[in-house]
C-alpha positions in Angstrom: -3.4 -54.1 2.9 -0.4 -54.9 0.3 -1.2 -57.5 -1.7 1.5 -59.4 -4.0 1.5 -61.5 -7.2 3.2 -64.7 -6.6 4.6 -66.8 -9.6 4.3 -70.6 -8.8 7.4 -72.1 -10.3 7.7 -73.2 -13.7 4.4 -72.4 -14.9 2.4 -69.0 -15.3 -0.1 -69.4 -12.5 -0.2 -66.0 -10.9 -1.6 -66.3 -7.3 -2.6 -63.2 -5.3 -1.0 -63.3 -1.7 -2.1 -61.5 1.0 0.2 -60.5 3.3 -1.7 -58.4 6.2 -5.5 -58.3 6.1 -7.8 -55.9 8.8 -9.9 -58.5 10.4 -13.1 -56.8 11.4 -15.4 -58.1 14.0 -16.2 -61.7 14.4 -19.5 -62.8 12.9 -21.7 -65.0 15.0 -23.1 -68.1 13.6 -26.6 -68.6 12.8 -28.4 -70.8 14.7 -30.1 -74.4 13.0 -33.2 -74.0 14.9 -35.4 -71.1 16.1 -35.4 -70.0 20.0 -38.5 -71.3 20.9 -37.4 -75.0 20.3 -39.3 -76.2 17.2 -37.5 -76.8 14.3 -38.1 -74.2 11.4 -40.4 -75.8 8.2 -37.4 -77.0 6.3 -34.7 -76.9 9.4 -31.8 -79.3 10.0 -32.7 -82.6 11.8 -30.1 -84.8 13.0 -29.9 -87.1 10.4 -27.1 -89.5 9.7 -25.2 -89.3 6.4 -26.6 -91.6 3.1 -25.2 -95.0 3.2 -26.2 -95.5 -0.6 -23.7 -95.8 -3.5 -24.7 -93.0 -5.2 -23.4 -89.2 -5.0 -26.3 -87.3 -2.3 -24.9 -84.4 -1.4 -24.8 -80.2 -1.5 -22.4 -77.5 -3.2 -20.5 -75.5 -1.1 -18.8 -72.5 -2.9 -15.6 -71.9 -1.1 -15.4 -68.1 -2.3 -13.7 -66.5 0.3 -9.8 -66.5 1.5 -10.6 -65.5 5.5 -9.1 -68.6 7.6 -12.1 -67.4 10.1 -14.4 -67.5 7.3 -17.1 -70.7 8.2 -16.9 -73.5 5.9 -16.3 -75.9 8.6 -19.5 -75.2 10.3 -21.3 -75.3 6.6 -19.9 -78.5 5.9 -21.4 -79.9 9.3 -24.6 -78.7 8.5 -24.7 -80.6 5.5 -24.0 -83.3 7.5 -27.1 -83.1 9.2 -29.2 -83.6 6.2 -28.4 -87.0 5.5 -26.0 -86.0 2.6 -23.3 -88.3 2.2 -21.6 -85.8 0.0 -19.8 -82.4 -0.4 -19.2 -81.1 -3.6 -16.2 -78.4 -2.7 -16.4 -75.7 -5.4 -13.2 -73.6 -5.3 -12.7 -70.8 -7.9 -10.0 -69.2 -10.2 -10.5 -66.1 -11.6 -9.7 -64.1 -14.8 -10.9 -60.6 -15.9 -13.7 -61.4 -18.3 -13.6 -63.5 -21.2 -10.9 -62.0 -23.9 -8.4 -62.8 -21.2 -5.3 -65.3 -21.1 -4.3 -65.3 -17.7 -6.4 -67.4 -14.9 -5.3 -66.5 -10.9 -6.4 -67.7 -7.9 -6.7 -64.8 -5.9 -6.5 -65.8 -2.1 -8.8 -63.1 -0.7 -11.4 -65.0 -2.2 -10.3 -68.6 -2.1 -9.3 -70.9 0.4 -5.4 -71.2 1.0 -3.9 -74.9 -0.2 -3.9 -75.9 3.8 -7.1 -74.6 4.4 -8.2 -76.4 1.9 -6.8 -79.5 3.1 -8.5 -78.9 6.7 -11.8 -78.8 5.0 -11.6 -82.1 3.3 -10.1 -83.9 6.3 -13.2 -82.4 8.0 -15.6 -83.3 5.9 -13.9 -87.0 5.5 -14.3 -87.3 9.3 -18.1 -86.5 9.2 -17.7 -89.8 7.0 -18.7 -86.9 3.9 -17.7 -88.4 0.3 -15.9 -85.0 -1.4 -16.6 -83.9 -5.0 -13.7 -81.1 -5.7 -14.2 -78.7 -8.5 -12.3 -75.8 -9.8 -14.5 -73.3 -11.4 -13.5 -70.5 -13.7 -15.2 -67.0 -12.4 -14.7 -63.4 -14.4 -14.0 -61.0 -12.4 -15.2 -58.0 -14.0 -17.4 -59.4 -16.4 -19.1 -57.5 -19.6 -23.0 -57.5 -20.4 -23.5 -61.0 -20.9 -20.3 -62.1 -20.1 -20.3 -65.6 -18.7 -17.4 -68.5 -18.6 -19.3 -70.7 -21.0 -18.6 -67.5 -23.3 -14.5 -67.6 -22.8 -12.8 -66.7 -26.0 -9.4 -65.4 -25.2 -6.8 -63.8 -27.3 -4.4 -66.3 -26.8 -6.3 -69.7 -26.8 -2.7 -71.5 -26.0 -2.1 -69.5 -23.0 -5.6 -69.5 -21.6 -4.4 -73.8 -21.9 -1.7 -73.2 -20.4 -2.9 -71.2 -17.4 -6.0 -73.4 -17.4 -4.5 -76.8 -17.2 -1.6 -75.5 -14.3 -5.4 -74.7 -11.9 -6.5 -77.8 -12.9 -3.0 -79.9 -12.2 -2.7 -77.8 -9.1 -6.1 -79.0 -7.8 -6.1 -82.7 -8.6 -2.7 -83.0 -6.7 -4.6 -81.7 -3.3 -7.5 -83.8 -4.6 -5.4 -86.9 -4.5 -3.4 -85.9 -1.7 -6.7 -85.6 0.8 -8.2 -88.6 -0.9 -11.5 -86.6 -2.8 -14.0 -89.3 -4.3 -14.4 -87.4 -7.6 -12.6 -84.3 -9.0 -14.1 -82.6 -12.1 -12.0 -81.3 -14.4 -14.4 -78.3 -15.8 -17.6 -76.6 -15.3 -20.0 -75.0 -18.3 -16.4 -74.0 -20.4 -18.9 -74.4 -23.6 -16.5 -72.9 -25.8 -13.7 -74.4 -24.8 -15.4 -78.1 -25.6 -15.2 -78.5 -29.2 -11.1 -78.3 -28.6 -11.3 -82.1 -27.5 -7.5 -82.7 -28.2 -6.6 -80.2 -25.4 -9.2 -81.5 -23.2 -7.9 -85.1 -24.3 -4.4 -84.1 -23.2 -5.8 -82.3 -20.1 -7.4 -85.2 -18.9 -4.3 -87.8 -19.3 -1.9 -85.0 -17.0 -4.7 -85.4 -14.7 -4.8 -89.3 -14.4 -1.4 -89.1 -13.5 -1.8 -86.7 -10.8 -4.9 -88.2 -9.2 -6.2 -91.6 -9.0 -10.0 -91.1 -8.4 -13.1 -90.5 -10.2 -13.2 -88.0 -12.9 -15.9 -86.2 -14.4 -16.6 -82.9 -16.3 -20.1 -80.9 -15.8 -21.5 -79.7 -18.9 -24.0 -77.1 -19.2 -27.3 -78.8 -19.4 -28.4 -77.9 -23.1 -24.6 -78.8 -24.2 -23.7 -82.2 -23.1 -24.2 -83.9 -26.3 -21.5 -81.6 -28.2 -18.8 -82.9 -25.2 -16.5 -85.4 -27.2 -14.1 -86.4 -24.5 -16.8 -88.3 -22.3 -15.0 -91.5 -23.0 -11.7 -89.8 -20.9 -14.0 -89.7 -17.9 -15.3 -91.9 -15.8 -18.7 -90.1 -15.1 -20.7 -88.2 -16.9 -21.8 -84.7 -15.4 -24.5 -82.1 -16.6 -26.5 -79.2 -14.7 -30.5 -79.6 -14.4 -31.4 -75.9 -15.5 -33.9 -76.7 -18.2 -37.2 -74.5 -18.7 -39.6 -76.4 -17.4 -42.7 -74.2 -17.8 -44.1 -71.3 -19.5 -45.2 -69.3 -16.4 -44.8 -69.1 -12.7 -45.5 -71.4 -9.8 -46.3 -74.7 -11.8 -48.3 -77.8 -10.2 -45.6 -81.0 -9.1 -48.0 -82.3 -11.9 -46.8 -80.0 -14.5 -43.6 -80.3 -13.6 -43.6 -84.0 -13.5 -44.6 -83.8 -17.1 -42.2 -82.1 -18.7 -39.5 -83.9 -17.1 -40.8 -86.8 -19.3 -39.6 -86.2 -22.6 -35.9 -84.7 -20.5 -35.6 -88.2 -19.3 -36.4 -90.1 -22.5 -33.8 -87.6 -24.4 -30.8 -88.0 -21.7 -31.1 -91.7 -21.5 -31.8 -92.4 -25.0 -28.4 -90.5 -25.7 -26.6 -92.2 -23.4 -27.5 -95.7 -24.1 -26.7 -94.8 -27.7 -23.3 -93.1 -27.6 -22.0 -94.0 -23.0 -23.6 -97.2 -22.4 -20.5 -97.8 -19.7 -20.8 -93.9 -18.3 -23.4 -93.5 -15.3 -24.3 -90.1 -15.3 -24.2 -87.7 -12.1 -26.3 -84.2 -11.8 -23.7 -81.7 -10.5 -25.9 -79.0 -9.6 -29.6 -79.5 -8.9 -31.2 -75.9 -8.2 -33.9 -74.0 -8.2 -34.4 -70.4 -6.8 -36.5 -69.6 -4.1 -38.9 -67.7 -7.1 -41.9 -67.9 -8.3 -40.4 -67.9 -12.2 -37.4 -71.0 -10.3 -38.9 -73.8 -13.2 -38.8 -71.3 -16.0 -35.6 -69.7 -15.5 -34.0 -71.9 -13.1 -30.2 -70.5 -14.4 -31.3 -66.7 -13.8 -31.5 -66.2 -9.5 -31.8 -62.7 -10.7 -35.4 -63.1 -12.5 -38.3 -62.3 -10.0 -38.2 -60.3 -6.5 -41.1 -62.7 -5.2 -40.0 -65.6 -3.1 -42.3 -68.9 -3.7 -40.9 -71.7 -1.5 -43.7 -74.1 -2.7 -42.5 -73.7 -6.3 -38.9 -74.5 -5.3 -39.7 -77.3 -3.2 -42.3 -79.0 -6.1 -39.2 -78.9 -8.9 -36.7 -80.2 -6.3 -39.8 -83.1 -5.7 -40.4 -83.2 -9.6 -36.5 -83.8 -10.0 -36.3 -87.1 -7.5 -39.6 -88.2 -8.9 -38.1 -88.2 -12.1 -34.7 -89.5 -11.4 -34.3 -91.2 -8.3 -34.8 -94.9 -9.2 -32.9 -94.5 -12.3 -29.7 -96.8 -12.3 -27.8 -94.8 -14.8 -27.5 -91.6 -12.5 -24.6 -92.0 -10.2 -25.8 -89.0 -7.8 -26.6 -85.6 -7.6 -25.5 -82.6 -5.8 -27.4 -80.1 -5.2 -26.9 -76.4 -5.8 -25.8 -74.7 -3.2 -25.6 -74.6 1.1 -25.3 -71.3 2.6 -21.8 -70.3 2.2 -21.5 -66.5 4.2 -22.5 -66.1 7.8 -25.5 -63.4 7.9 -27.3 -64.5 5.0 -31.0 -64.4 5.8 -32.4 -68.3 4.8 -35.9 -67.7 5.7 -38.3 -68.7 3.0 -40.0 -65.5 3.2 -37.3 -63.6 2.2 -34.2 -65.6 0.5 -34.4 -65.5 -3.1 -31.0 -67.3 -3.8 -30.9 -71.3 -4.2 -30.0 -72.2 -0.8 -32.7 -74.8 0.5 -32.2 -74.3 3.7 -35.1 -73.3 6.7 -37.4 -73.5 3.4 -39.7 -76.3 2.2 -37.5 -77.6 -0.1 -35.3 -78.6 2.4 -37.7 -81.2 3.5 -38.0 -82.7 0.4 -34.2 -82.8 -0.2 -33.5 -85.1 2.8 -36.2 -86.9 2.5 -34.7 -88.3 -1.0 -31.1 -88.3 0.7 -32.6 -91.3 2.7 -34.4 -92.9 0.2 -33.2 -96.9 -1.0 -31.0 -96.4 -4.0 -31.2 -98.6 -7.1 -26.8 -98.7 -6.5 -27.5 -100.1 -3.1 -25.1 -99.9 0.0 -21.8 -98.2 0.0 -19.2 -101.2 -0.3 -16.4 -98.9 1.6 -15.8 -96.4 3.7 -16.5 -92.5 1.8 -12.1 -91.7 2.2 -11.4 -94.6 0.5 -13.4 -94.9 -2.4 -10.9 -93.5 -4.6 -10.3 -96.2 -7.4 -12.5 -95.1 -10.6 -15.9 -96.5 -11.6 
């Protein structure tokens, strides 16, 4: 395999072509429902996308570069659960978090065209598309994470930075995406608001759409350049207990004083700014409301838990008029991944309890009402 660094003009994004790849056998897609005929606890039904005004939708990482890889039958599946949203996560890359240079490295990343493909497929399942950039390391150091970026160079790691994020609102605008954020959990980049300021106004003039940022969700208060944005985005990884496998009881409790503390801050500081959850998760663990960030933290599986904090979550929140939407984290995203409840520790809902529970709240009425146009062309800005 020779692989090539490509320099796109006038700016220092380094892209990493491929130029012959081995393409092994081809991988068989799993099947929605099981062979006897009944649906799997938690399986796909035929359900027709969300007709509400809000955001409803799943996260599908698109971290692979393989133009055989299976987005496309991912992004139908979503379909099925009466999402009436994608959120497309496509990643750049740099070594860990001293360094200057971001890549997009095309082994693991869609090409532009593919990319293109998928949003025109997802437009025609009448799928609303949320596109975000994310910034991955790829050899990271103990406890090494992107919300911990401190470069050497802080105006190159701009430079490189805002070229991704120019390059990605162009496609955004070009395929007609409904929202593009601009930045995910960057924690120390945020107190540098004049850069994310200036960020933001290149963006505008590249893409006409919604834009929002998602902060990490103990960090959205520091976030100064809210007013730049037309939505407000935050995770939902809070500790929500002091042990494993809470009651929906429990859980509904201490998303109490959350609430009071989100929209108290908003209706002080964003009255204009609806607010949308860009990635609603839990692991498929017993320890999921305690250490919802960590899908590393227990080896024992505990669908009920995962499905009462998704439940707890759209008790909490789904009546609320000041949340635009919420997309949850993540679909399946590699064929062969075992989803089974019994065995999947990872986030993805799917064939699991919490599955259930997610599409019933896709289909429930939404305090925004009806869609008033058709998901490709609700571009214009709240």
């Amino acid at each position: 395999m020779s692989i090539k660094r490509v320099s796109i003009p006038k700016d220092k994004l380094l892209v990493l072509a491929i130029f012959t790849l081995t393409v092994g056998a081809t991988v068989g897609l799993q099947l929605l429902r099981g062979g006897n005929g009944k649906p799997k606890p938690g399986s796909l039904t035929s359900l027709q996308p969300s007709k509400v005004g809000e955001f409803r939708g799943f996260s599908l990482q698109l971290h692979n570069g393989r133009a055989d890889h299976p987005f496309e039958t991912y992004i139908k599946e979503i379909a099925l659960t009466g999402a009436n949203t994608v959120h497309l996560v496509i990643p750049a890359f740099q070594e860990n978090c001293s360094s200057t240079s971001i890549f997009i490295d095309l082994r693991k990343a869609p090409s532009n065209e593919r990319l293109k493909k998928l949003i025109a497929e997802a437009h025609k399942l009448h799928l609303r598309v949320v596109l975000m950039p994310i910034v991955l390391l790829e050899n990271r150091r103990k406890d090494e994470w992107r919300g911990k970026i401190a470069p050497t160079s802080w105006p190159d790691w701009w430079e490189d930075y805002t070229q991704i994020i120019l390059h990605y609102a162009k496609i955004a605008q070009a395929t007609k995406c409904e929202m593009f954020i601009v930045g995910s959990e960057l924690v120390s980049t945020e107190s540098d608001t004049n850069r994310w300021r200036e960020l933001i106004r290149r963006v505008r003039k590249a893409y006409q759409g919604r834009l929002s940022y998602s902060a990490n969700w103990d960090h959205y208060r520091p976030v100064k350049f809210w007013d730049d944005l037309d939505i407000i985005g935050m995770t939902t990884y809070y500790d929500l207990t002091k042990g494993k496998s809470p009651t929906l009881a429990r859980l509904l409790k201490a998303w109490k004083p959350i609430k009071k503390d989100i929209l108290e801050w908003r209706a002080k500081t964003h009255p204009d700014k609806p607010i949308i959850f860009t990635e609603v998760g839990w692991p498929n663990q017993d320890t999921a409301a305690q250490y919802p960030w960590n899908y590393y933290q227990s080896d024992t599986t505990d669908p009920q838990t995962q499905a009462n904090c998704f439940r707890a979550f759209f008790q909490t929140w789904i009546k609320e008029k000041a949340v635009a939407g919420f997309l949850v984290w993540e679909w399946q995203s590699y064929p062969g991944q075992d989803t089974s409840a019994k065995n999947d520790k990872s986030y993805v809902p799917k064939n699991k309890p919490a599955m259930k529970v997610i599409s019933e709240y896709f289909r429930h009425p939404s305090p925004w009402g009806k869609a008033t146009s058709a998901p490709a062309a609700a571009t214009r800005p709240c």
